[in-house]
C-alpha positions in Angstrom: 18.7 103.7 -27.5 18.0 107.2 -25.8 14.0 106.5 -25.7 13.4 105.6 -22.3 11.9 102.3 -21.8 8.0 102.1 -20.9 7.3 98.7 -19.9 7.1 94.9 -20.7 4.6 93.8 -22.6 3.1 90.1 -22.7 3.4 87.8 -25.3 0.0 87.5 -27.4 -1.1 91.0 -26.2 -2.7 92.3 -29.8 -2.0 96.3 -30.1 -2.6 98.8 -32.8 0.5 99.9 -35.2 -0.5 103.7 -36.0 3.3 104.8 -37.6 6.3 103.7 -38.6 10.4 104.5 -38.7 12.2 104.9 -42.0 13.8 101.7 -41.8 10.6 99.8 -40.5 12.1 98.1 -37.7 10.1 100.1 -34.9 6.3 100.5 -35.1 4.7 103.1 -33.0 1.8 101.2 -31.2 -1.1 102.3 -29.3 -3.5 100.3 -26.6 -6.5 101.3 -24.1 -4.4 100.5 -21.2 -1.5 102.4 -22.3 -1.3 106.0 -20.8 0.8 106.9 -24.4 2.1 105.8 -27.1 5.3 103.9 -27.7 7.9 102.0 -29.8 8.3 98.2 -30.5 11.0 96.8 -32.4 9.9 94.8 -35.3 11.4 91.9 -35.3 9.8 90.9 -32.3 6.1 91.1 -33.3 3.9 89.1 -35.1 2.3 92.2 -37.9 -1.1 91.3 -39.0 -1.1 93.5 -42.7 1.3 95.8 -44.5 3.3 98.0 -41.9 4.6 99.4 -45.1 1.5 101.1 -45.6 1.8 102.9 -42.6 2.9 106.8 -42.6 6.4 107.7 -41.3 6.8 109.2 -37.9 9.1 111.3 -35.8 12.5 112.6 -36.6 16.1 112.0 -36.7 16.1 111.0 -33.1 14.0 108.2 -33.3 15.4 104.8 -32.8 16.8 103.9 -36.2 18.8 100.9 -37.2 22.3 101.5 -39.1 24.0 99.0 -41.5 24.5 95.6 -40.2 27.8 93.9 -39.2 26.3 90.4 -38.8 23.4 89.3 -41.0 21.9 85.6 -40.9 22.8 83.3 -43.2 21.6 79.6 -42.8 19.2 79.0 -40.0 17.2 75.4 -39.1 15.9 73.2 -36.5 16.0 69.9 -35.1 14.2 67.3 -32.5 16.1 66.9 -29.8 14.2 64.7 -26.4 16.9 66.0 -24.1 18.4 69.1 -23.7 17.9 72.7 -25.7 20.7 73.8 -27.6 21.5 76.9 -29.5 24.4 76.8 -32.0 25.8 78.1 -34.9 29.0 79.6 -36.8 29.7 82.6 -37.8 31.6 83.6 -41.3 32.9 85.9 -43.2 31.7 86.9 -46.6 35.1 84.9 -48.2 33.8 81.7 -46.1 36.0 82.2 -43.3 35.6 81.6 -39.5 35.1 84.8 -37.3 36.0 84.5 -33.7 35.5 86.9 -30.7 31.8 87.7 -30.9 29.0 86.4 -29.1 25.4 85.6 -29.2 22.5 87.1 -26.8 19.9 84.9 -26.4 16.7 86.7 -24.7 13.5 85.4 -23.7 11.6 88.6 -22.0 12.4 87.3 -18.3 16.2 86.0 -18.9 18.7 86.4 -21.1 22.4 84.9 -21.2 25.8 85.5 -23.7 27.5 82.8 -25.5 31.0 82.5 -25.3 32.6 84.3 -28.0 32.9 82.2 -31.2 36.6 80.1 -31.1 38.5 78.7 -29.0 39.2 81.1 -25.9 41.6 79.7 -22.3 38.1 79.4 -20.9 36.9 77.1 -23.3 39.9 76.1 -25.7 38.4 73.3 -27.0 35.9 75.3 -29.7 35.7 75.4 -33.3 37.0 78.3 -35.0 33.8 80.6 -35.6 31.5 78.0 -33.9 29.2 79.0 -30.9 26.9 77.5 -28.5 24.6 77.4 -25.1 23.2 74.6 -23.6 20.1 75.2 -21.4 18.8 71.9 -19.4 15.4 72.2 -18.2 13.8 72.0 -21.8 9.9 73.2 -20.5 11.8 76.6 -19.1 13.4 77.4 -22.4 10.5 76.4 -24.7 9.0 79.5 -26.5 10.3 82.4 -28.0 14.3 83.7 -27.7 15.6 86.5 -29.2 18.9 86.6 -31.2 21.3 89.3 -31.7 25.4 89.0 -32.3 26.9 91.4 -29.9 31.0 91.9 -28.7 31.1 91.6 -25.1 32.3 94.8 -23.2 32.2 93.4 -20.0 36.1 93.9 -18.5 38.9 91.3 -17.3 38.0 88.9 -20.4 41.4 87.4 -19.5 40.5 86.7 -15.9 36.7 84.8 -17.0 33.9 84.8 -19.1 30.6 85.9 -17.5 27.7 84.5 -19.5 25.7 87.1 -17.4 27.6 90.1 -18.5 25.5 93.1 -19.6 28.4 95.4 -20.9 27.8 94.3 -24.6 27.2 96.1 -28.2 24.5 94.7 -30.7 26.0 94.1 -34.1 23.3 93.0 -35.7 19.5 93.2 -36.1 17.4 91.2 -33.5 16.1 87.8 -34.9 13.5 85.8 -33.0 13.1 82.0 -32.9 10.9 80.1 -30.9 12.2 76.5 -29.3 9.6 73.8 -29.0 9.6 70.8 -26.7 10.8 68.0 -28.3 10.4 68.9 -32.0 12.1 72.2 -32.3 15.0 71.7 -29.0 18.0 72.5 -31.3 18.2 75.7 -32.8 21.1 75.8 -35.4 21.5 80.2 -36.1 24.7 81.0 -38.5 25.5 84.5 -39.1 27.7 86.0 -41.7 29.9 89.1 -40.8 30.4 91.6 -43.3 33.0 94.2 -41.7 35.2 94.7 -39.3 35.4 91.2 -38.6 38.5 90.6 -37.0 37.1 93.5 -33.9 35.6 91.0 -31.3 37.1 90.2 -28.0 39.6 88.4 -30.2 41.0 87.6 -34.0 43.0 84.8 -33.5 41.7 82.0 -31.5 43.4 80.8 -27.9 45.8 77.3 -29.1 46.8 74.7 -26.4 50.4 74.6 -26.1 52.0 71.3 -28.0 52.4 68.7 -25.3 55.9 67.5 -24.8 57.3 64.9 -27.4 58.5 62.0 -25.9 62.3 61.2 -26.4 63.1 59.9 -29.3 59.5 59.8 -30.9 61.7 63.0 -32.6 65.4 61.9 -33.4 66.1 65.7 -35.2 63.6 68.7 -35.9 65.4 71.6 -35.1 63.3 74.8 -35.6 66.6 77.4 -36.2 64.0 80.4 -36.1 62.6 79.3 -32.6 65.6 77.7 -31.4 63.5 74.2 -30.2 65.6 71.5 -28.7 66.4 68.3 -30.0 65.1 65.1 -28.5 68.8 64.2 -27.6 71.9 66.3 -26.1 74.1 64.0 -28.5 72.8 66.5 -31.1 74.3 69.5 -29.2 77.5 67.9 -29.7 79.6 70.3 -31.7 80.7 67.8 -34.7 76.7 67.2 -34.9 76.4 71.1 -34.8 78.7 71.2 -37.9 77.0 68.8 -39.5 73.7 69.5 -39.6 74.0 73.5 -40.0 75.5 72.7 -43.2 72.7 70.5 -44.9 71.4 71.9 -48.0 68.7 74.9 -47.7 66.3 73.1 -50.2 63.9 70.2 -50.0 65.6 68.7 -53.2 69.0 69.1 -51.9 68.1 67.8 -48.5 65.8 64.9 -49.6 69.2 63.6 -52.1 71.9 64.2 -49.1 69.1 61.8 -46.7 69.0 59.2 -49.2 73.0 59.1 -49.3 73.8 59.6 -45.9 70.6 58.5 -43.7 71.3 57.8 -40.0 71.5 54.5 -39.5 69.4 53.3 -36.0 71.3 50.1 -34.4 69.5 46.8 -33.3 69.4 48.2 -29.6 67.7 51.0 -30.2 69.8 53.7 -28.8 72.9 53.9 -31.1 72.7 55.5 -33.8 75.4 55.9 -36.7 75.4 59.1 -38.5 77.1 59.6 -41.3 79.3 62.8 -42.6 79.4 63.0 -46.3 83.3 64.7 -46.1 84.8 63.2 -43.3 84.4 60.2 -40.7 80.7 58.8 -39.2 79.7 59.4 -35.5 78.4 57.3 -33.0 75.7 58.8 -31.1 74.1 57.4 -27.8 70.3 58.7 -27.6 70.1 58.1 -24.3 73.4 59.9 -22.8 74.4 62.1 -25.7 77.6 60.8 -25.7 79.2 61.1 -29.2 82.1 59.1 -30.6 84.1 58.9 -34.0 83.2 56.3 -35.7 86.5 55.1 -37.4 85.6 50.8 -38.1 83.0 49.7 -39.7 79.9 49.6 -37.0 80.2 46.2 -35.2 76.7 46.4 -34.1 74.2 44.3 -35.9 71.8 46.9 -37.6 68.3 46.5 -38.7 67.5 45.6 -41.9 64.2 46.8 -43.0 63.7 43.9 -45.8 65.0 41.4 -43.2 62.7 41.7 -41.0 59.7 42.1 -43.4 57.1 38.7 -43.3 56.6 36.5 -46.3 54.0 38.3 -47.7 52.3 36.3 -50.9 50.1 39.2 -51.9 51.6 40.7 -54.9 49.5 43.8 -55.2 50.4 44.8 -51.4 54.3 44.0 -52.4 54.2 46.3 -55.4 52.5 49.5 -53.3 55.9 48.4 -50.7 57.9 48.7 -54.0 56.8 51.9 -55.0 56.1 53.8 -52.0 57.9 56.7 -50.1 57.7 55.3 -47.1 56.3 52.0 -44.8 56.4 50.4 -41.1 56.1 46.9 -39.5 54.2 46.9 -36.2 56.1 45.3 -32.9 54.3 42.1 -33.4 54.8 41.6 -37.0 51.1 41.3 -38.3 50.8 45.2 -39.3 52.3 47.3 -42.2 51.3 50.8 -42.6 52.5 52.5 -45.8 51.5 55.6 -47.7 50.2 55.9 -50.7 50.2 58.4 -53.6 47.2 59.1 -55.2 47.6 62.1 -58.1 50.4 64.6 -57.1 53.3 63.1 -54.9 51.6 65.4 -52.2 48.8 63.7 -52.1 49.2 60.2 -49.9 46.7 58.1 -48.1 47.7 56.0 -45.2 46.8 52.1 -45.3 47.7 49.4 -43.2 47.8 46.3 -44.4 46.8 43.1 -41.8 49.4 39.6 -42.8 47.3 37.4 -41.2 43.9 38.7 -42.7 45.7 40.3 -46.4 43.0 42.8 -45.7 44.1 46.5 -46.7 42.7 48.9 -44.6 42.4 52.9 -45.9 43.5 55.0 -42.7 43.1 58.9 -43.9 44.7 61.5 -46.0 48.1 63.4 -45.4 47.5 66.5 -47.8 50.1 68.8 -48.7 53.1 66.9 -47.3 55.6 64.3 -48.8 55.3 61.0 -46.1 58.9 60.3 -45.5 59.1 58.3 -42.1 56.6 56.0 -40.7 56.4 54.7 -37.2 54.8 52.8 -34.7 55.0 53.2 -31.1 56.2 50.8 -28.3 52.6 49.5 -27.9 50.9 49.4 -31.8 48.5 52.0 -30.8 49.4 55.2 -32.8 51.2 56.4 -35.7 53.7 58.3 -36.0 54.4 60.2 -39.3 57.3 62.1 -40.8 56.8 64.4 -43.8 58.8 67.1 -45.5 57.0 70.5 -47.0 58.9 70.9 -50.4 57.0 74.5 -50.6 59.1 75.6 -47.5 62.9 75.5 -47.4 63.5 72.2 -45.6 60.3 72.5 -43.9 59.2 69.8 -42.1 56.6 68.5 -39.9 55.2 65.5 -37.7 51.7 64.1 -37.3 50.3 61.2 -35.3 47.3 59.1 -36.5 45.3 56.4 -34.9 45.7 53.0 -36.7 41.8 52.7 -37.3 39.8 53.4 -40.8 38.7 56.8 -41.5 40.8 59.0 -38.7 42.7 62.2 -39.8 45.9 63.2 -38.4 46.8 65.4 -35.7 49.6 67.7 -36.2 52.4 67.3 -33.2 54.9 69.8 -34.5 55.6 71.6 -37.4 58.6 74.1 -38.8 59.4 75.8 -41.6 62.7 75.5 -41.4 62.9 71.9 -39.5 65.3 69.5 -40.7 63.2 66.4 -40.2 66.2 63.3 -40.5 64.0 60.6 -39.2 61.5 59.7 -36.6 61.7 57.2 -34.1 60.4 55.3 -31.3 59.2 55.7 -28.2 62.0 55.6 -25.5 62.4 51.8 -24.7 60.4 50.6 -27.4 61.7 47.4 -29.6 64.2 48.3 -32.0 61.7 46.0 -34.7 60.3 49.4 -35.6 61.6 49.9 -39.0 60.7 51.2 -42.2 61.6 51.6 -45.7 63.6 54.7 -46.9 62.8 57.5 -49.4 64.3 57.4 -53.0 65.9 60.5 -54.4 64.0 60.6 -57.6 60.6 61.2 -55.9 60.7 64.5 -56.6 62.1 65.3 -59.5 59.4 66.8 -61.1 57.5 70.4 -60.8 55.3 70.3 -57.5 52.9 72.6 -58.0 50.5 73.5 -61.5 51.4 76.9 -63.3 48.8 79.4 -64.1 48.5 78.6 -67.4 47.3 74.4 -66.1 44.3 76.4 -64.1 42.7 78.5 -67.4 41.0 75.5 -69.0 40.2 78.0 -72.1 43.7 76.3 -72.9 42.6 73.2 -73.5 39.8 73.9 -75.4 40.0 71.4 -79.1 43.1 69.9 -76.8 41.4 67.9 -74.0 37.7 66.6 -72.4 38.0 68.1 -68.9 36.5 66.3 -66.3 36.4 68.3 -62.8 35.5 66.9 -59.7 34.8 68.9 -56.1 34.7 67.9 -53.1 34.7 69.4 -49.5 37.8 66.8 -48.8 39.7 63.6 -49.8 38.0 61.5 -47.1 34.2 62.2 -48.5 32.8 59.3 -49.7 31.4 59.9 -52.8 35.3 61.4 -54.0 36.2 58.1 -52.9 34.2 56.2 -55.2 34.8 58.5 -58.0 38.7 58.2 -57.8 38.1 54.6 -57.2 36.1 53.8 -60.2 38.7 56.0 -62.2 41.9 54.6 -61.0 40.8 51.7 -63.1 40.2 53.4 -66.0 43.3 55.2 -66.6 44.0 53.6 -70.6 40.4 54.7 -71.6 40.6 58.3 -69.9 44.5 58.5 -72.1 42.3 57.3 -75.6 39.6 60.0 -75.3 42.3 62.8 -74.2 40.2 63.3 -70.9 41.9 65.2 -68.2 41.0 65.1 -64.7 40.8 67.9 -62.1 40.5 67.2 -58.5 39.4 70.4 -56.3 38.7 70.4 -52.5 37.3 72.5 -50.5 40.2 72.4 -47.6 42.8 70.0 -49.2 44.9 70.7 -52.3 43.5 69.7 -55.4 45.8 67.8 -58.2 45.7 67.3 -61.5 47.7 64.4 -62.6 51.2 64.7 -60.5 50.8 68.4 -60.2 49.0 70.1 -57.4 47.0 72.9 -57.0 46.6 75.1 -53.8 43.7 75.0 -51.8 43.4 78.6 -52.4 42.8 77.6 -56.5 40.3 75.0 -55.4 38.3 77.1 -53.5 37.9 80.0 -56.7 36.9 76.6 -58.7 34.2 75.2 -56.5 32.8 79.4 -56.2 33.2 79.7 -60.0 31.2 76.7 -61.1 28.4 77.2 -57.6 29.5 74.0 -56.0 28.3 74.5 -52.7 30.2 74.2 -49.0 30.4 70.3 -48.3 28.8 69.1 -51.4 30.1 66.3 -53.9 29.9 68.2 -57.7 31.2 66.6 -60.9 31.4 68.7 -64.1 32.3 67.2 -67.9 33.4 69.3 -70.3 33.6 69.0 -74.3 36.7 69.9 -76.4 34.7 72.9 -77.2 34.3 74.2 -73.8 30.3 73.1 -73.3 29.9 71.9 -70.3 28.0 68.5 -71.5 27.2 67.1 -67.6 27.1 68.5 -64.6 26.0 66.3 -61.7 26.1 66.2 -57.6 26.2 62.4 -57.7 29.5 59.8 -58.6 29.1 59.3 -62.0 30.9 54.8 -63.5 33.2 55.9 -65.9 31.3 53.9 -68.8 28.2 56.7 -67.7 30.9 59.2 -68.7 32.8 57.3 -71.5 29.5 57.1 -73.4 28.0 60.6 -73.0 31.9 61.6 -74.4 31.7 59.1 -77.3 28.1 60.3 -78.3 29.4 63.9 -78.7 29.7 65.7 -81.5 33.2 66.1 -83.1 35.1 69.5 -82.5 36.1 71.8 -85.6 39.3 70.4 -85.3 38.3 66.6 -85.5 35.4 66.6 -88.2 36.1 65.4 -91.5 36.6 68.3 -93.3 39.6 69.0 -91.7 
């Protein structure tokens, strides 16, 4: 502001507003003690009456505010005994995190910055778009703060972040909030950005570096773009150079060569056989690279994934073995984790399935992804998962997972041009790690819906749509939806009722086709399903939506409200 600043005034003081900026966010106040008048920002008064009413003073050089970058969106408290904290996330208008702006929180005698919003090598462990400070002596910061989203000027970013700084430039108009011991502590302030959004101290978000893979726990992910390293120099070999430059360039092609010519891990854990589909196999040692023609049948004894599989009298479990794309014994025996499909083939849950219990636990989701390898490693504690990206040519990519209910996976590495072959064990770890292979027929059929699938006006006097949202596979009330349908599946065929699944940050599906998360997200905006909320929607062959609910809904709930309405032109009598 060029106005020169007067004085600080104390909270409570009562003044007189005698005029008004155009915008109303200064009011020109007057007092007995002051020697003049002067300016107060709005937003930081309490008004007693209509400061609308008051007449408009001064010219075009008094302080006026311009358009907002940053305006608040949701705002709320909480109780909180302990600390005070201030948090919050900021957005753009398309619901996406903004990073590289920060918060000024003032309280008349002290003020302090936020880091920027994301992840930063200061503090690389932040949400996308998600801020905070922390203050500990709760009687100190109890009162009223000031708010305003600012991008922090202050120089050498790269060398620190000083919370002090006072290089900054305000963004947005000054909110005030006041914090009271214990029932207000936490102050929750989210902010949407509405231009130049990607202008703050950074766009894209500071990302640990991957942590070294372990050898073996990758037998063969070569990223040709960036030129990574396989786990072991027998793959450096040039007959393996030959060999694996020439596998086929599509997910189809290389998902039929692997089920005819899969490498082969030996009982020992270190050999394994690699075939060549137009000349001899190779004997490859993991651990010294050495390579050898393979020219007699292998004399070690390999591992037989069936073999070493336990009596297992639960025939449910044995069908889901039957039918899945992939599955894993644990060291000890008592553990099987297997994926499962659930609506397009890219669509899987992990379960593991106890022997000695016959319980069936649910892990989490792998979205997006074909499951095509499943390990353990050397000491049962994590999962290690192979999948293949069929949008990608050969694109691959590995995860881990903790073997405990309700975990998601982490992502370990990924390319998009990665022949994934197999995963392994940890180096040393017992060769009873084994797992069931992929058949080539899995993926026969179209991946992905067409536009046409998405305009429902299509199957209007064709099919009862039923669409369900969700923020995400693992919310709970999805779950019990697609439970309570997966056993209805005959009765859903008769009444010619078509299911839609749409997610707010997974791919949706409807039956084995899936839809991109892009799709979803113009659903859930389309029919006002808001951010993280269950929503179910039923509509009529006519195209009236006849329910629309935020609750799961038993399918005989659903199943009568569809039998109880009316015909369509097409199925009355008449015709």
């Amino acid at each position: 502001l060029s106005y020169p600043e007067l004085g600080l005034l104390e909270a409570g003081l009562v003044v007189q507003a005698i005029a008004r900026s155009a915008d109303g966010q200064w009011l020109q106040v007057t007092h007995p003690a002051f020697a003049q008048t002067g300016w107060l920002h709005a937003p930081l008064t309490q008004v007693f009456g209509d400061p609308s009413q008051l007449p408009i003073e001064g010219d075009d050089t008094l302080p006026q505010s311009e358009t907002e970058q940053f305006v608040p969106a949701i705002w709320q408290s909480e109780a909180n005994p302990g600390h005070v904290l201030f948090k919050g996330e900021i957005r753009d208008e398309q619901d996406r995190p903004v990073n590289g702006y920060s918060i000024l929180l003032d309280n008349g005698t002290w003020s302090v910055l936020s880091h920027p919003t994301g992840a930063s090598r200061h503090y690389p462990d932040i949400f996308d778009g998600k801020w905070d400070v922390i203050i500990d002596n709760e009687t100190d910061a109890a009162g009223w703060w000031t708010m305003t989203v600012v991008r922090y000027d202050c120089p050498d970013f790269e060398q620190g972040f000083n919370a002090q700084c006072k290089q900054f430039t305000p963004l947005s108009e000054t909110k005030v909030v006041k914090v009271v011991h214990p029932d207000d502590n936490i102050i929750e302030a989210n902010w949407t950005c509405l231009d130049h959004c990607g202008d703050g101290v950074y766009a894209k978000p500071f990302r640990k570096p991957a942590d070294d893979v372990d050898d073996n726990l990758l037998l063969y992910a070569e990223d040709r773009a960036l030129k990574s390293v396989p786990t072991s120099p027998a793959f450096e070999h040039p007959a393996m150079r030959t060999l694996y430059d020439s596998l086929p360039e599509t997910f189809d092609g290389l998902k039929n060569y692997l089920a005819e010519q899969r490498p082969v891990l030996q009982a020992d854990g270190q050999t394994l056989i690699v075939p060549s589909p137009t000349g001899p196999a190779w004997q490859l040692d993991l651990e010294s690279g050495e390579v050898e023609e393979q020219t007699a049948a292998p004399t070690i004894e390999q591992v037989t994934p069936e073999a070493l599989l336990p009596t297992i009298d639960d025939g449910v479990i044995r069908q889901r073995l039957a039918e899945t794309t992939a599955w894993a014994l644990s060291h000890d025996g008592q553990k099987i984790t297997y994926a499962r499909q659930f609506g397009s083939p890219l669509q899987q849950d992990i379960y593991i399935y106890n022997v000695e219990t016959q319980t069936d636990t649910l892990i989490g989701p792998i979205n997006g992804y074909l499951v095509t390898e499943l390990r353990w490693t050397a000491d049962d504690a994590l999962l290690v998962i192979g999948a293949n990206n069929p949008k990608l040519p050969s694109g691959g990519a590995i995860f881990t997972m903790q073997p405990e209910a309700n975990t998601l996976p982490e992502l370990l590495r990924e390319s998009d041009t990665a022949y994934l072959v197999d995963v392994l064990p940890e180096a040393g770890g017992r060769p009873s790690i084994v797992g069931g292979t992929i058949a080539p027929e899995i993926n026969e059929q179209e991946m992905e819906v067409s536009p046409d699938e998405l305009d429902l006006a299509n199957f209007r006097g064709r099919n009862q749509l039923l669409l369900i949202f969700a923020p995400d596979t693992t919310d709970p009330a999805y779950r019990q939806q697609r439970a309570w349908l997966d056993e209805q599946q005959d009765e859903l065929d008769k009444r010619d009722l078509l299911v839609y699944h749409f997610f707010e940050t997974d791919p949706g599906y409807v039956g084995q086709k899936l839809i991109p998360t892009e799709a979803g997200q113009t659903a859930l905006e389309k029919f006002g399903i808001e951010s993280d909320q269950f929503g179910l929607i039923l509509i009529d062959k006519n195209g009236v939506i006849t329910l629309q609910t935020d609750q799961p809904t038993p399918p005989t709930d659903l199943f009568d409200l569809i039998d109880q309405t009316p015909l369509n032109e097409q199925e009355s009598p008449e015709n």
